[in-house]
C-alpha positions as CSV (number, residue, x, y, z in Angstrom):
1,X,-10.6,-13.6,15.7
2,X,-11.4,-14.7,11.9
3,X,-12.5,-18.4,11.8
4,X,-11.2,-20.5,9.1
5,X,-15.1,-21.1,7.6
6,X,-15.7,-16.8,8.9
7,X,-17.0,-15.2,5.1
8,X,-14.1,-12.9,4.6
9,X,-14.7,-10.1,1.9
10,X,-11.1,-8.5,0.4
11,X,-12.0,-5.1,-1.6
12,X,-9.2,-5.1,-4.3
13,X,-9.0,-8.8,-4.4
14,X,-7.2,-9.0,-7.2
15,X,-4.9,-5.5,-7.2
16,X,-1.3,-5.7,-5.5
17,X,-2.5,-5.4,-2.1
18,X,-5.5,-7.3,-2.2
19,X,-4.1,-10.2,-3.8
20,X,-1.2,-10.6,-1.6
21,X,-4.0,-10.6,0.9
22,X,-5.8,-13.3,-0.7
23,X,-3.0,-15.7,-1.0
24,X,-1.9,-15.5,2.6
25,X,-5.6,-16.6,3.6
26,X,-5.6,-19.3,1.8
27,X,-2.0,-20.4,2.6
28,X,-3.6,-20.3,6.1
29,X,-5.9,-22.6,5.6
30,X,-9.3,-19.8,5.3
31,X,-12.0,-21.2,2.8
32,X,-14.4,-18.6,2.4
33,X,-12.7,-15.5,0.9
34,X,-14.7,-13.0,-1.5
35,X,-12.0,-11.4,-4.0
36,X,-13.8,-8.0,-4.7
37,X,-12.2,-6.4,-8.0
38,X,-13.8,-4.1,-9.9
39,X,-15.7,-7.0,-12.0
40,X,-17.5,-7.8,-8.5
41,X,-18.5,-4.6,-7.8
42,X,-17.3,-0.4,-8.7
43,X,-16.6,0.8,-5.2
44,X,-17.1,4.2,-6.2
45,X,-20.5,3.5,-6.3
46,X,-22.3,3.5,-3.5
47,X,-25.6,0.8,-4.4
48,X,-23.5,-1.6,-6.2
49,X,-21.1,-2.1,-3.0
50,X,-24.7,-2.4,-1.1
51,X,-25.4,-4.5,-3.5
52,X,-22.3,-6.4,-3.0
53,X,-22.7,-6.6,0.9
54,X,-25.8,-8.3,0.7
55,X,-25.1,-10.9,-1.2
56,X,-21.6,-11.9,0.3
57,X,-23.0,-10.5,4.0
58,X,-19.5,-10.5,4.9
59,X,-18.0,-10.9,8.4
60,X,-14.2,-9.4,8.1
61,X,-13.5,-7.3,5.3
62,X,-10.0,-6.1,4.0
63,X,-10.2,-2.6,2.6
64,X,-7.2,-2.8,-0.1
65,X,-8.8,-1.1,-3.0
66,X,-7.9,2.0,-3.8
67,X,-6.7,4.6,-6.5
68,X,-2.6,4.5,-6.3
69,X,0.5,6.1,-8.3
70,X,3.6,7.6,-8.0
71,X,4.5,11.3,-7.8
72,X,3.9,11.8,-11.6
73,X,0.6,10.5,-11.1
74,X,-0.1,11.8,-7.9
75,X,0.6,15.2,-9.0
76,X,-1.1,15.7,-12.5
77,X,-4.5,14.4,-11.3
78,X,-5.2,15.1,-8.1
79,X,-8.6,15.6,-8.1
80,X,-9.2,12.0,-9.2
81,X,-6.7,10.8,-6.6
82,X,-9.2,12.4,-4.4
83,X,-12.7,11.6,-5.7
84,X,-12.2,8.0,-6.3
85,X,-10.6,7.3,-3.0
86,X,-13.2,9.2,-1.0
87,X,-16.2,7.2,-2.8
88,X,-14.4,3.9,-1.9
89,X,-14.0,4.9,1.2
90,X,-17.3,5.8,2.4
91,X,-18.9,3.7,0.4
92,X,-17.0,0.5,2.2
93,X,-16.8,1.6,5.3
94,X,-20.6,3.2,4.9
95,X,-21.7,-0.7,3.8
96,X,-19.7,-2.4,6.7
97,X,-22.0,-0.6,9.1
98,X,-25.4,-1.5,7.3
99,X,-24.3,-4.4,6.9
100,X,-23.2,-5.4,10.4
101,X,-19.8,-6.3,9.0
102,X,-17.6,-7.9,12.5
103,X,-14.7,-6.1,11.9
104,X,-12.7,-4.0,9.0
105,X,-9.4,-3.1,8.5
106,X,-8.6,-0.4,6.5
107,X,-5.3,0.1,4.7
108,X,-3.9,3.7,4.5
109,X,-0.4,4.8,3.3
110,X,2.6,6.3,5.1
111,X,2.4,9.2,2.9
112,X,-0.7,10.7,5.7
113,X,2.4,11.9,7.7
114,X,3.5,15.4,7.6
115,X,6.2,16.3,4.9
116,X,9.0,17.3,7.5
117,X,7.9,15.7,10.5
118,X,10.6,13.9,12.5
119,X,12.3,10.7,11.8
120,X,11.7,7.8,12.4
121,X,7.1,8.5,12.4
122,X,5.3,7.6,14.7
123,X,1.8,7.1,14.7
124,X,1.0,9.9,16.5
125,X,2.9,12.7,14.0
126,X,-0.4,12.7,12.4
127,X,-1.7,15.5,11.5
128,X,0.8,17.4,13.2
129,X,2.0,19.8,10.1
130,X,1.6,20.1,6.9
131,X,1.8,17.5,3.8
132,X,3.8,16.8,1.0
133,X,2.3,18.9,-2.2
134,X,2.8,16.3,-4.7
135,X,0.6,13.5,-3.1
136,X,-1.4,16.0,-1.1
137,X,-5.2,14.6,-2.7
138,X,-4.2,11.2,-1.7
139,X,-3.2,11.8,1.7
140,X,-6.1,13.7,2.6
141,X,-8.4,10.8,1.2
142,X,-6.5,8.2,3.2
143,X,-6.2,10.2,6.1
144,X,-10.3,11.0,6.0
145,X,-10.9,7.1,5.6
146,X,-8.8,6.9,8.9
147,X,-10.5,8.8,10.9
148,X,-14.0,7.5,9.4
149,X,-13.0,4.3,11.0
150,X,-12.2,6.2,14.0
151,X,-15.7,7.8,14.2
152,X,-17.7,4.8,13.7
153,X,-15.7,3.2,16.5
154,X,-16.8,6.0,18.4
155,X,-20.2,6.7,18.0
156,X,-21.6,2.8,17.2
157,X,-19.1,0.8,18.9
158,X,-17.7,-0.9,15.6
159,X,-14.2,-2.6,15.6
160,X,-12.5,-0.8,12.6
161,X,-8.8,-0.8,12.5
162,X,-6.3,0.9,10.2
163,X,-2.7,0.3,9.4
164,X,-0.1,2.3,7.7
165,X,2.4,0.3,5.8
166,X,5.6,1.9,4.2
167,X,6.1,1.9,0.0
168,X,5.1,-1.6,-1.2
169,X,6.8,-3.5,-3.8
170,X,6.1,-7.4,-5.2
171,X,3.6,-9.5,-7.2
172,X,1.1,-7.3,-8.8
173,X,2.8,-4.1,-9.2
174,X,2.4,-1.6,-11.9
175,X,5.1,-0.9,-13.9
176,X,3.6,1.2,-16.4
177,X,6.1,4.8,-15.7
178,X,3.6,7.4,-16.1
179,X,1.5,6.2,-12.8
180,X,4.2,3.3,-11.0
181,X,5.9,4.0,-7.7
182,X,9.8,4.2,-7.9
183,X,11.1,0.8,-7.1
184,X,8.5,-1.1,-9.9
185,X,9.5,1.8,-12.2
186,X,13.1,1.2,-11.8
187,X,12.9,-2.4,-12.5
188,X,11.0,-1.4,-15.7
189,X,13.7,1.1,-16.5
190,X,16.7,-1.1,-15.8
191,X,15.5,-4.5,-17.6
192,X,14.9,-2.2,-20.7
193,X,18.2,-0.3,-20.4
194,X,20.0,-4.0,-19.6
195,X,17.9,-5.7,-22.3
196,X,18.4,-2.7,-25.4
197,X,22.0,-2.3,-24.5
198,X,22.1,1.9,-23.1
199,X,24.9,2.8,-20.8
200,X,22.3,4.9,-18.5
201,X,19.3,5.3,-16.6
202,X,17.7,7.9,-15.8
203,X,16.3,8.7,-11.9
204,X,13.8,11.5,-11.1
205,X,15.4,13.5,-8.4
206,X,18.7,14.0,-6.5
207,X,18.6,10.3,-5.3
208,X,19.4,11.9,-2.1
209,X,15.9,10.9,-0.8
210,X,15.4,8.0,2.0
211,X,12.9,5.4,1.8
212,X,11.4,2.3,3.3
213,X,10.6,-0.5,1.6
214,X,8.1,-3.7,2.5
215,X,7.6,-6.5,0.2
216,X,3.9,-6.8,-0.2
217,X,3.7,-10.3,0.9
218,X,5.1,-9.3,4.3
219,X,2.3,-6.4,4.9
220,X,-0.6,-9.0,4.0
221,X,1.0,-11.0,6.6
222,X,0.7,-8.0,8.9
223,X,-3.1,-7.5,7.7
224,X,-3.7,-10.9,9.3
225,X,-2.3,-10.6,11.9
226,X,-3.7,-7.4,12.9
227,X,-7.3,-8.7,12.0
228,X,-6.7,-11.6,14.6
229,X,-4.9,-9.9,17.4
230,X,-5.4,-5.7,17.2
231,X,-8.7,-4.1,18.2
232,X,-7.7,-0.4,18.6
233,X,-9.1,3.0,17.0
234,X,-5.2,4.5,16.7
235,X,-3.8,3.5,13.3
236,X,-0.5,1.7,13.4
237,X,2.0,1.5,11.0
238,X,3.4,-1.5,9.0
239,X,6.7,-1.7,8.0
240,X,10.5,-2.7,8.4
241,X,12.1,-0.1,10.4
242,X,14.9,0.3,7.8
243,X,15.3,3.0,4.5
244,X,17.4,3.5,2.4
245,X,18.6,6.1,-0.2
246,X,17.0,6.4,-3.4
247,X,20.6,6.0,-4.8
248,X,21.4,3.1,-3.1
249,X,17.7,1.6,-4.4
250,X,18.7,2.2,-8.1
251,X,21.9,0.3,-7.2
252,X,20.5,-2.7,-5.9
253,X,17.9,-2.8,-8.7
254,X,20.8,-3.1,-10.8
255,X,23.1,-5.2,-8.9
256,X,19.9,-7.9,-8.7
257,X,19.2,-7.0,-12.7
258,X,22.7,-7.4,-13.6
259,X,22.6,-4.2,-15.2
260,X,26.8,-2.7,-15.5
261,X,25.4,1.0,-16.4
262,X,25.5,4.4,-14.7
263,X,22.5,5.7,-12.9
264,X,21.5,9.2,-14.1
265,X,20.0,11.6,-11.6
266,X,17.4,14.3,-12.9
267,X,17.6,17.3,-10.0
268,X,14.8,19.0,-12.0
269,X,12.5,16.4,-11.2
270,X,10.7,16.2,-7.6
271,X,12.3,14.4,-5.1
272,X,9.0,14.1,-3.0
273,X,9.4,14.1,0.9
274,X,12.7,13.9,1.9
275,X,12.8,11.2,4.1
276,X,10.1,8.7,5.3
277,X,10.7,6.2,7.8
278,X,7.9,4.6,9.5
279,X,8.6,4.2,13.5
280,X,7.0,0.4,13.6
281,X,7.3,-0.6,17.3
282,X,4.0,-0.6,17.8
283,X,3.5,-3.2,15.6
284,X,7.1,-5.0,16.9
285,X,5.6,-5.0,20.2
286,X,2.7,-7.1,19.6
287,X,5.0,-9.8,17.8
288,X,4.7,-9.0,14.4
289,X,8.5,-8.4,12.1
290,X,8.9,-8.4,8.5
291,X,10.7,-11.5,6.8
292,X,12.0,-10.8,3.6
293,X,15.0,-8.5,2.9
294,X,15.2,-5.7,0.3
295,X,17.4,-7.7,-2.2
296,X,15.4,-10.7,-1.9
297,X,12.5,-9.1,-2.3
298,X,13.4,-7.3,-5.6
299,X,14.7,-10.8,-6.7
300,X,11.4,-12.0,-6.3
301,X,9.6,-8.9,-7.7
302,X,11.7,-9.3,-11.0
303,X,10.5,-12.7,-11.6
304,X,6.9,-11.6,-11.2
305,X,7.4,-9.0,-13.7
306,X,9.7,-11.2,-16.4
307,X,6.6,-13.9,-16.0
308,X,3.7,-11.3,-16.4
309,X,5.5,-8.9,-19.2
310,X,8.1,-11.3,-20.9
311,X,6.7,-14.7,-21.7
């Protein structure tokens, strides 16, 4: 259990993740947090996160720093996907240990889960067939950094947890289209169509796809909450038990934009898996429920994105 004065180290302090991390320790009242961007330290670089260790000597630390993007992104450059991810990994991870770190909670992504494994996942589809192609490098990494924790459970007796939340929206996102995930880049796409006046938008895809969605607020929430009260090697997922179609997506985004043109479907473009819906009763059964509903939440994610691109 993290005390309000306990050092508390958050890799990625000040990325999506990471700073929705940060905000809901403080709203809660914790006093020493270390925001660890890539100004504090390059976590692909294994002596400069030593480095970092031991000078913060950190008791808890958040593992929210990683390399992220959509399918586009996912796709063209694998291999860097893969690299950079890795080196984070066991470098952090690697430095926890030295460093006698109290506990660590990794984040991972639901994408580890096999491309057509049943519906809704559960935790233990792992690694149970085969991935999705397109995001293939990033899986693996996130799926090796997993079972790292795992390990050093096993063979030193460290308390390293790891949770899988759904597709992540909010504060912080990227909405730059050549690397953004499909909700942030159909907010981008829509306020521009809306704004310049074009009766369409285009969607990669069939829009036939099924997705979940958790605002990032809510899965920090979860991150503290499964730092304080979850002390188990299996991973567990984060999410809200609820997807919806990539069409019906693009159709909110509008509704909430106020955006009166068609949506455009591209069936030459990937689709990605087909359907991913994260079995969280895991995490339901230990108390834990998301708060804030799709609409709301894209609301909210609008305004963060008209305050950081449009003033």
């Amino acid at each position: 259990m993290m005390h309000k004065d306990s050092v508390i180290a958050v890799l990625g302090g000040r990325g999506m993740v990471g700073g929705a991390i940060v905000r809901t320790l403080e709203k809660r009242g914790y006093t020493r947090i270390v925001k660890a961007d890539r100004q504090a330290a390059d976590l692909t670089r294994q002596q400069a996160v030593y480095d970092l260790f031991e000078k913060v000597r950190p008791e808890y630390v958040f593992l929210a720093a990683a390399k992220v993007g959509g399918i586009a992104a996912n796709d063209t450059y694998p291999a860097d996907f893969i690299r950079v991810n890795l080196q984070i990994e066991v470098n952090a991870i690697g430095a926890a240990h030295k460093y006698a770190v109290k506990k660590l909670l990794f984040l991972g992504s639901s994408c580890i889960y096999p491309r057509d494994c049943p519906q809704p996942i559960k935790e233990e589809y792992l690694l149970t067939g085969a991935l999705e192609k397109t995001n293939e490098a990033y899986a693996l990494a996130k799926i090796a950094g997993l079972k790292m924790c795992e390990y050093y459970n096993r063979q030193y007796g460290a308390n390293y947890i790891s949770c899988m939340p759904t597709n992540l929206y909010g504060p912080g996102d990227n909405y730059d289209l050549s690397a953004s995930h499909v909700l942030p880049a159909l907010i981008a796409k829509v306020h521009a169509a809306k704004e310049q006046g074009r009766p369409s938008v285009e969607v990669w895809g069939t829009g036939e796809a099924r997705r979940e969605f958790l605002y990032v607020d809510d899965l920090a929430e979860a991150c503290v909450f499964l730092m304080n009260n979850y002390d188990d090697s299996r991973t567990i997922n984060v999410g809200t038990g609820e997807d919806v179609t990539i069409t019906e997506l693009a159709e909110t985004v509008a509704k909430v934009l106020g955006y009166g043109g068609q949506i455009a479907y591209d069936p030459s473009k990937p689709d990605g898996t087909p359907r991913k819906l994260l079995d969280v009763s895991r995490i339901h059964a230990l108390g834990w429920r998301h708060k804030v509903a799709l609409e709301e939440g894209i609301a909210l994610a609008y305004a963060d994105y008209l305050q950081r691109f449009l003033k």
